[in-house]
Steps between C-alpha positions, in 0.01 A plus 500: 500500500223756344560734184340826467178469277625856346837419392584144642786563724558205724408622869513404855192434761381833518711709304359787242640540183649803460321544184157589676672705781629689177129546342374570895753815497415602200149523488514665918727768287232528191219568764715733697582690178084521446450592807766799501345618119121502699653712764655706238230562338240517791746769626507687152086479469509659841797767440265567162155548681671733777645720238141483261360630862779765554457576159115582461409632848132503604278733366449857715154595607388798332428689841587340839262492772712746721448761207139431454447547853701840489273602203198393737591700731620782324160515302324503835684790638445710212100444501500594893702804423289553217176483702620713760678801339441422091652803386858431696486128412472639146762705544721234642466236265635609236872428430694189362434343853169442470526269179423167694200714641358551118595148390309365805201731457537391136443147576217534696314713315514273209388195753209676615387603156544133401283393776252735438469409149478133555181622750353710260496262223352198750232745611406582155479143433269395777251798368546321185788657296675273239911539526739247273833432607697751320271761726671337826822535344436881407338575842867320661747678211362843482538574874857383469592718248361763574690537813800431334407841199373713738757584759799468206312748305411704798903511594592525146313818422622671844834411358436644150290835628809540702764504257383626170186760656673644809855390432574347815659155540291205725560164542272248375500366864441755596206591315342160567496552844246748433250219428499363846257791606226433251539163575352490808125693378500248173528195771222669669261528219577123437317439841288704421411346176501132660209642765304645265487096329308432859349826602247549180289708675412908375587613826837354482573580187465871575774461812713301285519827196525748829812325606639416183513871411638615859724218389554611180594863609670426763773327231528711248633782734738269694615374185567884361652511841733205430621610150529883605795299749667387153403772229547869607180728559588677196299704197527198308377249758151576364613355168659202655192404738330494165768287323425239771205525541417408118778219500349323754156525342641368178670215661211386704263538142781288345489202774150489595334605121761421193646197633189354714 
């Protein structure tokens, strides 16, 4: 005869208290009741995260590559069109269509001024110029916002000349679209200005001020073209060429003299 060492009930040969087969049961149903709380909660952390990810969805590009491409090759078109019939090209640009034109134009204007700074600045210092950090940062800033004044004042006083001098009412849009024809001569002097960094040379200096002026020429009277498209060839349009005209003088005095 044995007894059970747990609570000395007298057993057979081989027999197991029912005390232990008691404590077995219970502790398979205390680890089957931890196991069910994990899942529970594994299956709550997970039903948590999806929502957090529902909830705060990933961050939007500022411009897809499918509309940077049809900037591209907007841009493009408009400088063939440009090259071979400037006047119509002028004529066709403007309208609220043509923003992404301008902003693109914009953009790359201000790029190649930035580059062309940065090479100025490295030039100077090889022939022994001294330039301190906050010079770098100007010559990177200044391009930036200038681009950013000019064209919004250029728009802006179109819009003004149109409603309070000849009384006539524009859209701002519309009036910035206007900037996407002298766009195209101010990317050209930027070239120009990058050669004349490697070609130092008298001779090419005087084919460098020939073109710039044909340049030059050539985009003030598309321009009047342009804004003759928004502002009507009135008695008063002398008054509002000259309204612009100064504006946009002041404005570039302001970015490139008061505040640099």
């Amino acid at each position: 005869m044995k007894y059970c060492t747990k609570c000395g009930k007298p057993l057979q040969d081989g027999e197991v208290c029912s005390c232990q087969a008691q404590n077995t049961a219970d502790a398979q149903t205390n680890i089957g009741g931890v196991q069910q709380v994990n899942n529970e909660q594994q299956t709550s952390d997970e039903q948590q995260a999806a929502a957090a990810q529902t909830a705060q969805p990933a961050a939007k590009p500022i411009i897809t590559k499918e509309q940077a491409t049809e900037i591209s090759k907007g841009m493009l078109a408009y400088a063939k069109e440009f090259v071979k019939d400037p006047v119509g090209a002028s004529e066709a640009v403007v309208g609220e269509h043509s923003l992404m034109t301008v902003a693109g134009l914009v953009v790359v204007n201000a790029a190649l001024q930035i580059i062309y700074s940065l090479i100025s600045i490295i030039v100077s210092t090889a022939r022994g110029g001294h330039y301190s950090i906050g010079d770098w940062i100007m010559r990177i800033v200044r391009p930036v916002i200038w681009w950013v004044a000019i064209p919004a004042a250029f728009a802006g006083l179109i819009w003004v000349c149109a409603k309070y001098v000849e009384g006539q009412n524009v859209s701002f849009k519309k009036a910035l679209s206007v900037f996407a024809i002298p766009a195209l001569p101010l990317l050209a002097f930027t070239v120009l200005n990058i050669l004349r960094l490697v070609l130092t040379h008298q001779f090419f200096s005087v084919i460098f001020g020939v073109v710039h002026a044909a340049i030059a020429g050539m985009m003030f009277y598309l321009t009047g073209i342009g804004i003759v498209k928004v502002l009507p060839l009135s008695k008063k349009f002398i008054y509002s060429i000259a309204i612009i005209c100064a504006g946009l003088y002041f404005v570039n005095w302001l970015v490139t003299v008061a505040i640099f």
